[in-house]
C-alpha positions as CSV (number, residue, x, y, z in Angstrom):
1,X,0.0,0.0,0.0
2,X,1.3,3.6,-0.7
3,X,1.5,5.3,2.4
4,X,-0.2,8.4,3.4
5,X,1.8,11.3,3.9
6,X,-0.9,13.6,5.7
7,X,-2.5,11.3,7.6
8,X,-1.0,8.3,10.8
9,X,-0.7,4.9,8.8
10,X,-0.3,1.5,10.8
11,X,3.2,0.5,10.7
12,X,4.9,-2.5,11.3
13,X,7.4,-2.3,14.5
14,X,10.7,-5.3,14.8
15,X,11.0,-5.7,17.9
16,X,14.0,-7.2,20.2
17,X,12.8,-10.9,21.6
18,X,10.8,-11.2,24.9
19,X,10.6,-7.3,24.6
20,X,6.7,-7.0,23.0
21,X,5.4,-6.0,26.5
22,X,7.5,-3.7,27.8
23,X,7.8,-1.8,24.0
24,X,3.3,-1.7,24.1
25,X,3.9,-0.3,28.2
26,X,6.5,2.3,26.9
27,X,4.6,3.5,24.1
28,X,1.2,3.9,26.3
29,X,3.2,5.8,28.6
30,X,4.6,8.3,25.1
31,X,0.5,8.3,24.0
32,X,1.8,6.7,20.9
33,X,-1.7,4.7,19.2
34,X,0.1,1.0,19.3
35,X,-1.6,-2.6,18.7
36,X,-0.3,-5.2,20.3
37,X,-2.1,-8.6,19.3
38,X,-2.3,-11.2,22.7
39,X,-4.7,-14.1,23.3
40,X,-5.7,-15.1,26.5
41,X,-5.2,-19.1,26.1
42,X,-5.7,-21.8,29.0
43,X,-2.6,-23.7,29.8
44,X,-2.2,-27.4,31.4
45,X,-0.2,-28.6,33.7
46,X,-0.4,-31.9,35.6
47,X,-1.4,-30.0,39.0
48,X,-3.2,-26.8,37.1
49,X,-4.3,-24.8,34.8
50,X,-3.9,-21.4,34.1
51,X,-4.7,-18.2,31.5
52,X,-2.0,-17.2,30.4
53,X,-1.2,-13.8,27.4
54,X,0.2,-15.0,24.4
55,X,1.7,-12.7,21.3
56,X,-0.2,-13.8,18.3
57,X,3.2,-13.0,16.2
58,X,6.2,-12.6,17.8
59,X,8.7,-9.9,17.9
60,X,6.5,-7.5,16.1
61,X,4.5,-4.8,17.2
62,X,1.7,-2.3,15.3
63,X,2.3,1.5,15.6
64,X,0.1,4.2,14.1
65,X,2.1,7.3,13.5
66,X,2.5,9.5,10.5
67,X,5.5,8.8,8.3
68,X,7.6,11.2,9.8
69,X,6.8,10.6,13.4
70,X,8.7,6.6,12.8
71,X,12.4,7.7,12.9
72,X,11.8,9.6,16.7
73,X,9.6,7.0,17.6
74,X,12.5,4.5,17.2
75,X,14.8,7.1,18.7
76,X,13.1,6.7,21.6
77,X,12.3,3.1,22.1
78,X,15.6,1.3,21.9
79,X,13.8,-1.5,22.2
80,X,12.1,-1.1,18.7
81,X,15.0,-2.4,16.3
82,X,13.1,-1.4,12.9
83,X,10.2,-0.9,10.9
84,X,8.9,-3.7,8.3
85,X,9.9,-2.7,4.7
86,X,8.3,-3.8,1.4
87,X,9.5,-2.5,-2.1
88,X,11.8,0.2,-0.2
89,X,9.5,1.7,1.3
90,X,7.8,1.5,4.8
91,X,5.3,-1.2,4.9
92,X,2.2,-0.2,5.7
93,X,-1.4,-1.9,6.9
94,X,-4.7,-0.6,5.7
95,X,-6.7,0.5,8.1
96,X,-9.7,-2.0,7.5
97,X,-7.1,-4.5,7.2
98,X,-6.5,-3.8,10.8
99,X,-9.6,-3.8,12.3
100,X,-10.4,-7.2,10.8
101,X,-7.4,-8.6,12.4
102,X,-8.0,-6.9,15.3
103,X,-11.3,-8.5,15.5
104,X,-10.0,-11.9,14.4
105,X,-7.9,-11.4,17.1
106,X,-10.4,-10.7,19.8
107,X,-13.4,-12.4,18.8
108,X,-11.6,-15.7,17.0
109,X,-12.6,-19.0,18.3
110,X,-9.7,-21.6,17.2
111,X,-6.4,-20.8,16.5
112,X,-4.9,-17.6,14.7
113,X,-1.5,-17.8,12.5
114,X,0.2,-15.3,10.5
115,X,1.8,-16.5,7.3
116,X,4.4,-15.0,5.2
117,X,3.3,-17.4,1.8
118,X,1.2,-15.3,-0.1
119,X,-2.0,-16.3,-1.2
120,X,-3.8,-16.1,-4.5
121,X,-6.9,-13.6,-4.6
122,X,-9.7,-15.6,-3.9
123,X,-13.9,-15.2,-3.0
124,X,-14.4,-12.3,-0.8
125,X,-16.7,-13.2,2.1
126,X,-18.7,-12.2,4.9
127,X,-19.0,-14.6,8.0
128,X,-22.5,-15.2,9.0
129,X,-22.3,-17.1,12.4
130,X,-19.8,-17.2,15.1
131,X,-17.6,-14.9,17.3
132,X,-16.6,-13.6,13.8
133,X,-20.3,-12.6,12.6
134,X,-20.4,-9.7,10.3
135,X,-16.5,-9.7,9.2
136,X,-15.8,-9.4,5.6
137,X,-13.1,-11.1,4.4
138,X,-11.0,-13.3,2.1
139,X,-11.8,-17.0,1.7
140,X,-8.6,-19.2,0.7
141,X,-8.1,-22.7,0.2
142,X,-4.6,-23.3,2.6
143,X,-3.8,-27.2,2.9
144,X,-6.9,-28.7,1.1
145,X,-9.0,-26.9,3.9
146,X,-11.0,-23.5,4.2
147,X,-10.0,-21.1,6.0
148,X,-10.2,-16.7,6.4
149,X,-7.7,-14.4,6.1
150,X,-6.8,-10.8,6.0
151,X,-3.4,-9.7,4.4
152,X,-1.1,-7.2,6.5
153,X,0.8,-6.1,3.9
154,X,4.2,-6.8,3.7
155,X,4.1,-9.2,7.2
156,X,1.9,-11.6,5.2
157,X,-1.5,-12.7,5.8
158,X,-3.3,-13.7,9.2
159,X,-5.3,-16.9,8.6
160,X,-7.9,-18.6,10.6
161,X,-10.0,-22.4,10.3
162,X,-13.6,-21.8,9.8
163,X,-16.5,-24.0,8.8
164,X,-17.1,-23.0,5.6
165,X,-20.9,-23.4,5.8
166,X,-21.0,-20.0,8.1
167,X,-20.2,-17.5,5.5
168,X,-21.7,-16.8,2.7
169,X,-19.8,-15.1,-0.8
170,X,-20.3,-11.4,-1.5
């Protein structure tokens, strides 16, 4: 996507391992807009269970900034080793391309991964039952099975098992 000068964009944030926490906590503090995507899974031991937060990717974080807000950003977050690039340029995520992976996020019932394979176009989609009810979104074929997913630019695509008999093609 070409970014927008004017206007914040959603960038993509490298960030140094185990560090994804403290780099949202230091960014809240700044007032910088940040998305940190977390899932609250349960966990099994022998003796217990508990909740715990898990990153949904790794080492990467999503800041929305104008363009030439990035360079003090990461001058101020040490923490922050780069910003995603795509094409030479800053890699940026749409807007409604955030939200629905916000909301995959959040609302999702099984399992969330981010791939960096693209995928061919395919039927776009709006999911008609489930946590995910109302999304509108791509339908791919991924390993012989159907599943949704919403590109984030240049980080790939966040994909996500659903019955196929709750959505319906647009």
């Amino acid at each position: 996507m070409t970014q927008n000068s004017t206007g914040p964009c959603w960038y993509v944030g490298c960030v140094r391992s185990c560090q994804e926490k403290r780099v949202a906590e230091a960014l809240a503090r700044k007032g910088v807009e940040h998305y940190l995507p977390v899932r609250r899974e349960v966990h099994r031991w022998s003796d217990r269970r508990k909740v715990v937060e898990c990153l949904v990717i790794p080492r990467f974080i999503f800041i929305r900034c104008k363009d030439a807000e990035r360079a003090s950003i990461l001058a101020g977050e040490q923490r922050i080793l780069r910003f995603l690039f795509s094409d030479g340029k800053a890699a940026v995520v749409r807007d409604s391309e955030m939200e629905t992976f916000r909301q995959m996020v959040e609302r999702g019932g099984s399992k969330l991964t981010v791939s960096d394979v693209p995928l061919a176009p395919g039927d776009r989609v709006r999911v008609m039952d489930g946590p995910l009810t109302g999304l509108e979104c791509e339908l791919v074929s991924v390993g012989g099975g159907r599943c949704l997913a919403v590109r984030l630019g240049a980080l790939g695509t966040a994909v996500m098992d659903l019955d196929i008999q709750t959505v319906e093609k647009l």
